[in-house]
C-alpha positions in Angstrom: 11.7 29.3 17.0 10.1 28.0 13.8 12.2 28.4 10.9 10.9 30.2 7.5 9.7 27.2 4.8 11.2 27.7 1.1 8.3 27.0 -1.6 9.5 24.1 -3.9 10.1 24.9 -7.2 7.1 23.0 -9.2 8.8 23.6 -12.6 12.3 21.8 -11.8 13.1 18.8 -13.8 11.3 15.3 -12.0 12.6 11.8 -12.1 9.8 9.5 -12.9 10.1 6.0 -12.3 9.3 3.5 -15.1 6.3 1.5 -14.1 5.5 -2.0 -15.0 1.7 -3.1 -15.0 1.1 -6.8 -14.1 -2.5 -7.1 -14.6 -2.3 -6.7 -18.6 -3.5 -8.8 -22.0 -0.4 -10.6 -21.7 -0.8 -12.0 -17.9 -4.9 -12.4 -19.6 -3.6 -14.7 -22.3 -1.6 -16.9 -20.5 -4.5 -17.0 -18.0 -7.3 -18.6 -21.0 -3.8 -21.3 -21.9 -3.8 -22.5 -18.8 -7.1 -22.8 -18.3 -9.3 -22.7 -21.3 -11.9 -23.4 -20.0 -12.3 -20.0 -19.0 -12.6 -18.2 -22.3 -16.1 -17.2 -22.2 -14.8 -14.1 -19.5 -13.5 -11.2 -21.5 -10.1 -9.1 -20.5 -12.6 -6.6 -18.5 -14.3 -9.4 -16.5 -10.9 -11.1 -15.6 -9.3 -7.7 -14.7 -12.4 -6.7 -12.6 -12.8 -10.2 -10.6 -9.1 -9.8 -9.7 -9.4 -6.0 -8.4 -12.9 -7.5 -6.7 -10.5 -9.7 -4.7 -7.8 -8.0 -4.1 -10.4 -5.2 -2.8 -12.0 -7.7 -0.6 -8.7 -8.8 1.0 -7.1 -5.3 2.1 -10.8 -5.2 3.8 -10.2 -8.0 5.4 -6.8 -6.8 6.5 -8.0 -3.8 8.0 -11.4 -6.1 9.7 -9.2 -8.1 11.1 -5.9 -6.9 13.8 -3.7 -10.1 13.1 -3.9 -9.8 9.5 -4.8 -12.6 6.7 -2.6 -14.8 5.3 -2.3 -14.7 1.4 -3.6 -17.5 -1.2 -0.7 -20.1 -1.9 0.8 -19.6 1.5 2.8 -16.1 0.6 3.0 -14.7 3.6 0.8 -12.5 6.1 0.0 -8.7 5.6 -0.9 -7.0 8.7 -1.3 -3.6 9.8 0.6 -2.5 13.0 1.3 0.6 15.7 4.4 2.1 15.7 6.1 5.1 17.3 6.7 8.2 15.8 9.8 8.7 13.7 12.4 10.6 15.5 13.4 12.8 11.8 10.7 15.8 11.6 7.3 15.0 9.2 7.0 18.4 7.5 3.2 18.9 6.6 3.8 20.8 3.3 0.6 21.9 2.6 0.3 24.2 6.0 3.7 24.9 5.6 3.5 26.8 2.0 0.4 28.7 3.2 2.0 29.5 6.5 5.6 30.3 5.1 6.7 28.7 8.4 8.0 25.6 8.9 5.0 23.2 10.0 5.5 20.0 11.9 2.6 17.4 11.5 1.7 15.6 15.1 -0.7 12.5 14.2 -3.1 14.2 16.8 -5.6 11.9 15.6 -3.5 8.8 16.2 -2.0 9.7 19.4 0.8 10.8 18.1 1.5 6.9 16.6 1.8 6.0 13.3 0.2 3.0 11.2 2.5 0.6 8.9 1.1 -1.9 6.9 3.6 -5.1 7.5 4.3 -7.9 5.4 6.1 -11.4 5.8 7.0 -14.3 4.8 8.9 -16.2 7.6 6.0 -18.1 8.9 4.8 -19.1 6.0 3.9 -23.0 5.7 6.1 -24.0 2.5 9.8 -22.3 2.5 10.0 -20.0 -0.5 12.9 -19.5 -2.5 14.6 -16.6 -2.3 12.0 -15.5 0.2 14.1 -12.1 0.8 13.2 -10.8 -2.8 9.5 -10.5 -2.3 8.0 -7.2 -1.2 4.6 -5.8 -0.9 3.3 -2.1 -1.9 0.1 -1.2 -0.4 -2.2 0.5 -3.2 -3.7 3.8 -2.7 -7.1 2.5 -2.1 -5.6 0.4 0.7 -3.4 3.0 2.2 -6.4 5.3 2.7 -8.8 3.2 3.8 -5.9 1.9 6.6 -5.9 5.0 7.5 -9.6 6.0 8.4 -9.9 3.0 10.1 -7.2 3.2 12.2 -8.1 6.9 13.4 -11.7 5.5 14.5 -9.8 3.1 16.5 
């Protein structure tokens, strides 16, 4: 028996997480002092080469099954199966327009998921403090895991 879907209420107050932008004039500016040599490429050019590579690298991730190994020995990001999670994955969408209760089932997939994995275990040169670095997948990244992965 499905059970009936309440509608969320879209004009309750939101918490919004402060967000912090790394690629910025100052991150440009120490950049062109540590290597002047360098300051003939504007802020545009040096923001646009760094979203070139780090566009080129998530395609590389999903080219390649065992993942790629970040610059400066980071760590490895690689995407991976995994089962599906055993707490329900309400598809809200179908849900509001159904009124019901709407589980969704990764038909596409098998019923598996995808998870982007990162770490830094193996990595040649020990970090320190190695269990304070995380990766966040963009949204670019995430979708384009995605498609691929359902193709195959």
């Amino acid at each position: 028996m499905n059970k009936p879907y309440n509608k969320p209420d879209l004009n309750a107050p939101r918490f919004r997480p402060t967000r912090t932008t790394v690629l910025n004039r100052k991150l440009y500016e120490e950049f062109l002092e540590k290597y002047p040599k360098y300051s003939h490429v504007t802020l545009a050019e040096f923001k646009k080469i760094i979203v070139t590579f780090n566009e080129e690298l998530y395609k590389g991730i999903i080219n390649n099954r065992d993942g790629v190994e970040l610059p400066e020995s980071l760590g490895f990001i690689f995407l991976g199966t995994c089962k599906s999670p055993k707490k329900r994955n309400v598809d809200i969408v179908k849900s509001i327009e159904s009124g019901v209760e709407v589980v969704h089932q990764n038909w596409d997939s098998d019923n598996n998921l995808l998870k982007i994995f990162y770490t830094n275990h193996t990595s040649k040169y020990p970090l320190q403090n190695k269990q304070v670095w995380s990766f966040k997948a963009v949204k670019k990244f995430r979708q384009a895991a995605s498609v691929a992965y359902k193709e195959n």
